[in-house]
TIVO-2410 file (N, C-alpha, C; in nm, 3 decimals):
# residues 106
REC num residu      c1      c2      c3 atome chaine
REC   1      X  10.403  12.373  11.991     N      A
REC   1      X  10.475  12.416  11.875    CA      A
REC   1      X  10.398  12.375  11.750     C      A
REC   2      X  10.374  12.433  11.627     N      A
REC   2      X  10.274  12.421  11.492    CA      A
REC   2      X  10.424  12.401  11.418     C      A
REC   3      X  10.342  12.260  11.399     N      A
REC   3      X  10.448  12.172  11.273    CA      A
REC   3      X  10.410  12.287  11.142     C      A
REC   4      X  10.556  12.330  11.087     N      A
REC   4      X  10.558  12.403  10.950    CA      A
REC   4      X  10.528  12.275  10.849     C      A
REC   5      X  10.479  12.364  10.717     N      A
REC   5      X  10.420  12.232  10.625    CA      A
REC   5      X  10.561  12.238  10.507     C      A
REC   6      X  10.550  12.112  10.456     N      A
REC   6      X  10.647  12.100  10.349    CA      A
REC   6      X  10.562  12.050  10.231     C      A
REC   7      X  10.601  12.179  10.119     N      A
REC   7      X  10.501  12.201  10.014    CA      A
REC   7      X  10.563  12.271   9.872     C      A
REC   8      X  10.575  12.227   9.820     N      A
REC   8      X  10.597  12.326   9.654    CA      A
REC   8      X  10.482  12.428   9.689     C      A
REC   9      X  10.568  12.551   9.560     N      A
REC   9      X  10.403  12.614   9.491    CA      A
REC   9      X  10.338  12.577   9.452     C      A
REC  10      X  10.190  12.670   9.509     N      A
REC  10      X  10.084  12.605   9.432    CA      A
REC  10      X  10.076  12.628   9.248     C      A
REC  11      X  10.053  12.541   9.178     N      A
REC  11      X   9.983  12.560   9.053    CA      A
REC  11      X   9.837  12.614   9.072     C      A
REC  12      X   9.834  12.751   9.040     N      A
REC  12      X   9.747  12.730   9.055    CA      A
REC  12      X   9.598  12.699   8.955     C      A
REC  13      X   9.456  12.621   9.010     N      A
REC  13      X   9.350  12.572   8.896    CA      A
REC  13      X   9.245  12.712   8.910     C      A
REC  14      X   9.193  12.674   8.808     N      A
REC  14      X   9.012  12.731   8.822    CA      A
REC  14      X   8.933  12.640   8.925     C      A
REC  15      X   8.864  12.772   9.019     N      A
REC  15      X   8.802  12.737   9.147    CA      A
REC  15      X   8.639  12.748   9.041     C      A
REC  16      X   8.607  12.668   8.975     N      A
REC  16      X   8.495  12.642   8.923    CA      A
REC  16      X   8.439  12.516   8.973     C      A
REC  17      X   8.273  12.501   8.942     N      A
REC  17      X   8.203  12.380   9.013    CA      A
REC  17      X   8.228  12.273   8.896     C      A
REC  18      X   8.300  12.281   8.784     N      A
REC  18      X   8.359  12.166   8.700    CA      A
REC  18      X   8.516  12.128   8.745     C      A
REC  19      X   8.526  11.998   8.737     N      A
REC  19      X   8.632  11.928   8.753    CA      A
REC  19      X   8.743  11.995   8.765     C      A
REC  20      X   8.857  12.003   8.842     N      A
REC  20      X   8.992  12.091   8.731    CA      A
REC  20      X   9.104  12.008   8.746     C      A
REC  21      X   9.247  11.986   8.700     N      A
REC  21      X   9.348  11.914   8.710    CA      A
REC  21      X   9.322  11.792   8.845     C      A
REC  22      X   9.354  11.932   8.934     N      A
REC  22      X   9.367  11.911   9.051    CA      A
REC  22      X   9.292  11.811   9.120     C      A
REC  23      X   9.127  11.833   9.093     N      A
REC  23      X   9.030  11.738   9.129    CA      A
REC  23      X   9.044  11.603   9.101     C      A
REC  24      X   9.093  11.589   8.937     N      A
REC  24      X   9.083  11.478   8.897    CA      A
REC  24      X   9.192  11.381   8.951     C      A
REC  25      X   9.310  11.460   8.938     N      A
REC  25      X   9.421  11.362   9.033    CA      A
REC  25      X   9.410  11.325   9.180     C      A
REC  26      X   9.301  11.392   9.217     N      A
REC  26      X   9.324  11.408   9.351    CA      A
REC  26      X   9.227  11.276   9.360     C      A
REC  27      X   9.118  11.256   9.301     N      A
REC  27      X   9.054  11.173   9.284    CA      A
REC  27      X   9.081  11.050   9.263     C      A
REC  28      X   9.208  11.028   9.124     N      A
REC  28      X   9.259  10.943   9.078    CA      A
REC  28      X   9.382  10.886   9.209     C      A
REC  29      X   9.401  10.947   9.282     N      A
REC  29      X   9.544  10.914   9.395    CA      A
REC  29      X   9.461  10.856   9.473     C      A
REC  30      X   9.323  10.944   9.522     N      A
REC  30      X   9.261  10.838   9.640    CA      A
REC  30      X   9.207  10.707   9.584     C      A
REC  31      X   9.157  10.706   9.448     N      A
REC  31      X   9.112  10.526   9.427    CA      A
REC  31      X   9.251  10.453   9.447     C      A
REC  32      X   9.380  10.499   9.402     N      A
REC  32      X   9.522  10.417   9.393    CA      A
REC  32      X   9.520  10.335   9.544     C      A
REC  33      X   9.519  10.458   9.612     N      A
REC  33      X   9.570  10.414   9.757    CA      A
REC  33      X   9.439  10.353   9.784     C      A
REC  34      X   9.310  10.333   9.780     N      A
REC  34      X   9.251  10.241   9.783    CA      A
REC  34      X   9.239  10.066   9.755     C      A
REC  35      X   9.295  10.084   9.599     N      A
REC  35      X   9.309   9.972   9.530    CA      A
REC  35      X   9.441   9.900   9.591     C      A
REC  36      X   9.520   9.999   9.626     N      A
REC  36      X   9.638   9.915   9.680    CA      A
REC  36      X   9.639   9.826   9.845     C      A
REC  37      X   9.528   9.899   9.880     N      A
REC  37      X   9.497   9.874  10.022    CA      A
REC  37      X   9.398   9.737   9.998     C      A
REC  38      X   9.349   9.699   9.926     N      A
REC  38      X   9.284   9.617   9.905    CA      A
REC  38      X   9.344   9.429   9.830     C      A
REC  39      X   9.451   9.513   9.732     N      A
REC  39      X   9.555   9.433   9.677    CA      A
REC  39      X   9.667   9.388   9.814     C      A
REC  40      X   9.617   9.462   9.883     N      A
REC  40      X   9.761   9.410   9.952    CA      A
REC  40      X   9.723   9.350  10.064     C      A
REC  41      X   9.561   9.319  10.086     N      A
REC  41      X   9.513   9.225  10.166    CA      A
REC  41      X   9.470   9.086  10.137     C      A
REC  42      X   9.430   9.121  10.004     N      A
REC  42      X   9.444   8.996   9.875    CA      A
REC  42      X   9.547   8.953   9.946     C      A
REC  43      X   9.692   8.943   9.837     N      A
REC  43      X   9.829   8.951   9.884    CA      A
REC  43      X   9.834   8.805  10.016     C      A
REC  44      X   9.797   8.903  10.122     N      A
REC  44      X   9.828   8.800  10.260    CA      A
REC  44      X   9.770   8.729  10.254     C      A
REC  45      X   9.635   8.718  10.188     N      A
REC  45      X   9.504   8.625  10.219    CA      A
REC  45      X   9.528   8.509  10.130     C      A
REC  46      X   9.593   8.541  10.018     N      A
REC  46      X   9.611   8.434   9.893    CA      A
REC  46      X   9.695   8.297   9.875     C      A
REC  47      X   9.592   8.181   9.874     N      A
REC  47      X   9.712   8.030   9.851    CA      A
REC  47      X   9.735   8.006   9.792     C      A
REC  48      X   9.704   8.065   9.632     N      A
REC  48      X   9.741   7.982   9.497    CA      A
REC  48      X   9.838   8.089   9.503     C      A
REC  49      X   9.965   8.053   9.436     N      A
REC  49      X  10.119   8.072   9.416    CA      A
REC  49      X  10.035   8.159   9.249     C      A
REC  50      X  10.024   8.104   9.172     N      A
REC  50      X   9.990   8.167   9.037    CA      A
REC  50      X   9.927   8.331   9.068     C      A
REC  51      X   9.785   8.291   9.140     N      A
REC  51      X   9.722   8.385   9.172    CA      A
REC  51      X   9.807   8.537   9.242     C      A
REC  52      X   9.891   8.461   9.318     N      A
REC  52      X   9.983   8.543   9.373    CA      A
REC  52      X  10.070   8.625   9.341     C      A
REC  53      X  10.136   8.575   9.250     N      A
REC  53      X  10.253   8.597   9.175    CA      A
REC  53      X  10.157   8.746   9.061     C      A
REC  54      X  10.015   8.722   9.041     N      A
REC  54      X   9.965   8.776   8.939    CA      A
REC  54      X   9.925   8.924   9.015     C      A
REC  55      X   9.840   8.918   9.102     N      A
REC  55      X   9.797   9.001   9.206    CA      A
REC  55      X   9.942   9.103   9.251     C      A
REC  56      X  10.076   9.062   9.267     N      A
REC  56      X  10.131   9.096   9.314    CA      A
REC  56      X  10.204   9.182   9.203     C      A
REC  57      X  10.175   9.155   9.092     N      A
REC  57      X  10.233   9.230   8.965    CA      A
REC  57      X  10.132   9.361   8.953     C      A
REC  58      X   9.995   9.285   8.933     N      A
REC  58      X   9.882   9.412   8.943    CA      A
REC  58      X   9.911   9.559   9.094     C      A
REC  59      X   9.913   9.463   9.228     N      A
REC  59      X   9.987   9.525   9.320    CA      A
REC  59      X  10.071   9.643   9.243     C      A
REC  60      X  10.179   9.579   9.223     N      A
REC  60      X  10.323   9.681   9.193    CA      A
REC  60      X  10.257   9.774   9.124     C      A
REC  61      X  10.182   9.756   9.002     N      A
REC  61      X  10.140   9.836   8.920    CA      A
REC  61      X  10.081   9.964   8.984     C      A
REC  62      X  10.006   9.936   9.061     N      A
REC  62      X   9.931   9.973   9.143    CA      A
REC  62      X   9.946  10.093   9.170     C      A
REC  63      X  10.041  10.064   9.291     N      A
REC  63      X  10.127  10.148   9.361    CA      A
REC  63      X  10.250  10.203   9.311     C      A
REC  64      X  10.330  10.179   9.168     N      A
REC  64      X  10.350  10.294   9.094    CA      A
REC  64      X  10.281  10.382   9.049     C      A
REC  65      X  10.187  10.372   9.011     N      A
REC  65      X  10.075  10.471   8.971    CA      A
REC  65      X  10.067  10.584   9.107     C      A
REC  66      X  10.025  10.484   9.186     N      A
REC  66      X   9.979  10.592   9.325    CA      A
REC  66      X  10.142  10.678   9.319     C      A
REC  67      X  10.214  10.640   9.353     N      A
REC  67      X  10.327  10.743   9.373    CA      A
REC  67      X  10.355  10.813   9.250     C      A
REC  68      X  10.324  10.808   9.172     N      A
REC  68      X  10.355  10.888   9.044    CA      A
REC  68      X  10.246  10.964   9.050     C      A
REC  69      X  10.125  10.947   9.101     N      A
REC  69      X  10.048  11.050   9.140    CA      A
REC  69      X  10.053  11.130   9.234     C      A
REC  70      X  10.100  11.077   9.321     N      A
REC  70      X  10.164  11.196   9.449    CA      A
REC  70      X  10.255  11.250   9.384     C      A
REC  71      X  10.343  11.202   9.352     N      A
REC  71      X  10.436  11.303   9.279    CA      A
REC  71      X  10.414  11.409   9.239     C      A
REC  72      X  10.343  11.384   9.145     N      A
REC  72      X  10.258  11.477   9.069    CA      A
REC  72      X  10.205  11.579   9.122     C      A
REC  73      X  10.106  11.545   9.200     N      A
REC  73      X  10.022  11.650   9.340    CA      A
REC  73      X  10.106  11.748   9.415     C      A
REC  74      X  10.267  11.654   9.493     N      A
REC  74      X  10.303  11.700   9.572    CA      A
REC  74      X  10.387  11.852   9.449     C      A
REC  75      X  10.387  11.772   9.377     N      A
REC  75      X  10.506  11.858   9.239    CA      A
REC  75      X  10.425  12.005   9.233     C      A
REC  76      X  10.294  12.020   9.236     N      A
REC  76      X  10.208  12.100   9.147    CA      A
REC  76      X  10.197  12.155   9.290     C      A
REC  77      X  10.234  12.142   9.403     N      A
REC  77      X  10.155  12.200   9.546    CA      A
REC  77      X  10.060  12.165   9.576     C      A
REC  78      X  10.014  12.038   9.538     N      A
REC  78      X   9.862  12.014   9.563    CA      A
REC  78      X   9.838  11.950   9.685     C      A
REC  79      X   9.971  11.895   9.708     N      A
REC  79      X   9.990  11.774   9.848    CA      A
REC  79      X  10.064  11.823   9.945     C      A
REC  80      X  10.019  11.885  10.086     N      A
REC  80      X  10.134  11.919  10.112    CA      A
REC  80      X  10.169  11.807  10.291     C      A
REC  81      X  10.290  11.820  10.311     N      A
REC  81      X  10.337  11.730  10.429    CA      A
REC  81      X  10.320  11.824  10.567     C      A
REC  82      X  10.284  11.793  10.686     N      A
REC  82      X  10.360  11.815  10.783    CA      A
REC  82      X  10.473  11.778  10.839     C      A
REC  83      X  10.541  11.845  10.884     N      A
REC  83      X  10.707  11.857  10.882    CA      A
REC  83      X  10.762  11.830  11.042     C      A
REC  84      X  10.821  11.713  11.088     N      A
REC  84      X  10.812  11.668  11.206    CA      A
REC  84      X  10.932  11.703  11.259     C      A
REC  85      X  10.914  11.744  11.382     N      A
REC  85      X  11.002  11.798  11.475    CA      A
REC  85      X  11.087  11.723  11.534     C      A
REC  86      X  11.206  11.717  11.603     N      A
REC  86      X  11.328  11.589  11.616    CA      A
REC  86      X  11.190  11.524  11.719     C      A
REC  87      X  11.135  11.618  11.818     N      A
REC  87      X  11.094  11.541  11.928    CA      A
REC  87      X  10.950  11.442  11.907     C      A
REC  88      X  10.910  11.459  11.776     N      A
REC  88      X  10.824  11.398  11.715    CA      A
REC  88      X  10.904  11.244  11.626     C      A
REC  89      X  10.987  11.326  11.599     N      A
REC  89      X  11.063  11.191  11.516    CA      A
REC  89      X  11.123  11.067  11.679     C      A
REC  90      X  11.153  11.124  11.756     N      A
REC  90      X  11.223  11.058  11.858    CA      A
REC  90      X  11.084  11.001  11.939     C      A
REC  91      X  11.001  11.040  11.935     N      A
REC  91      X  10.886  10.964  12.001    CA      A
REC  91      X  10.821  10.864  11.872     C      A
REC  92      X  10.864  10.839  11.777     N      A
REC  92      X  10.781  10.738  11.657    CA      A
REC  92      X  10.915  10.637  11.656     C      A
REC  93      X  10.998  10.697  11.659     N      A
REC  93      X  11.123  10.616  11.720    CA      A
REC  93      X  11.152  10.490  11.811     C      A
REC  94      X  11.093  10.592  11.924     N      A
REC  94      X  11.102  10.516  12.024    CA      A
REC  94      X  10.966  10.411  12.061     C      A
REC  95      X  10.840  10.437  11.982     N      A
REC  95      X  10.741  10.380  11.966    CA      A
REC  95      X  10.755  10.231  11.903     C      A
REC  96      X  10.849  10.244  11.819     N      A
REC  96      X  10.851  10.159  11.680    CA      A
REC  96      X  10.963  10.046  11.738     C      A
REC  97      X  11.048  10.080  11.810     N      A
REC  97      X  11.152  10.012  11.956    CA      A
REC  97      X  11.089   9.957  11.982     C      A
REC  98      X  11.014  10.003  12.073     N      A
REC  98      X  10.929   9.921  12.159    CA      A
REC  98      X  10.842   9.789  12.081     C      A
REC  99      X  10.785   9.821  12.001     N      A
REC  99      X  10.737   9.685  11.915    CA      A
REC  99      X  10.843   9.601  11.857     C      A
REC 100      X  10.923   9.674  11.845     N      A
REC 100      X  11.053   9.529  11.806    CA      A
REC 100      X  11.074   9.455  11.913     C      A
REC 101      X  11.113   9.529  12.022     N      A
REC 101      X  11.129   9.424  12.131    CA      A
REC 101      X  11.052   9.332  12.209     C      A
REC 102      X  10.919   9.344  12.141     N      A
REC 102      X  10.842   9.263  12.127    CA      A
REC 102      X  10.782   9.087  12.100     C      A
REC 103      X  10.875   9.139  11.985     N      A
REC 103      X  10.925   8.989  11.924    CA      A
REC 103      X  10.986   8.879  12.011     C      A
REC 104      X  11.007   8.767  11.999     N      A
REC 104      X  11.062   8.700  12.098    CA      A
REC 104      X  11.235   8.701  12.036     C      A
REC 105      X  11.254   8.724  11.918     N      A
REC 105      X  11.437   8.763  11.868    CA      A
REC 105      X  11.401   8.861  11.760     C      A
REC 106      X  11.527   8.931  11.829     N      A
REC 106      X  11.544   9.080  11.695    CA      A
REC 106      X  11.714   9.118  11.665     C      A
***
């Protein structure tokens, strides 16, 4: 079965070899989710409480940005989702079970 996509219209840009909206956000979303992936290993790794507390503000920042840029993307059609089927949802489900019970109490 072909997962249908979940997507706004496209806006659409100029398919020119200069920059267009699109590029640039698209650009600007992948450093976010970069920077946040990086902040948020900081984060675990970090013993000074100050440092922490500071990182974790930059963090937040961060990753508002990134979602306000998806937003954005997904808003304009630029981003689009695949759209999961119950029997897809019931197997990530039941995946995600299984690691809880993992634990020694849940």
């Amino acid at each position: 079965m072909q997962a249908s996509k979940v997507q706004n219209p496209e806006t659409p840009v100029e398919k020119t070899p200069q920059l267009n909206d699109r590029d640039i956000i698209n650009d600007f979303l992948a450093t976010e989710k970069y920077m946040t992936n990086g902040y948020s290993t900081a984060l675990n790794e970090c013993s000074n409480h100050t440092y922490y507390e500071n990182l974790l503000q930059i963090f937040t920042e961060t990753q508002n940005q990134q979602r306000h840029l998806y937003n954005l993307m997904f808003k304009n059609g630029w981003y689009s989702l695949d759209q999961a089927d119950q029997q897809q949802i019931n197997q990530a489900a039941e995946q995600f079970t299984g690691y809880l019970n993992q634990f020694p109490t849940h």
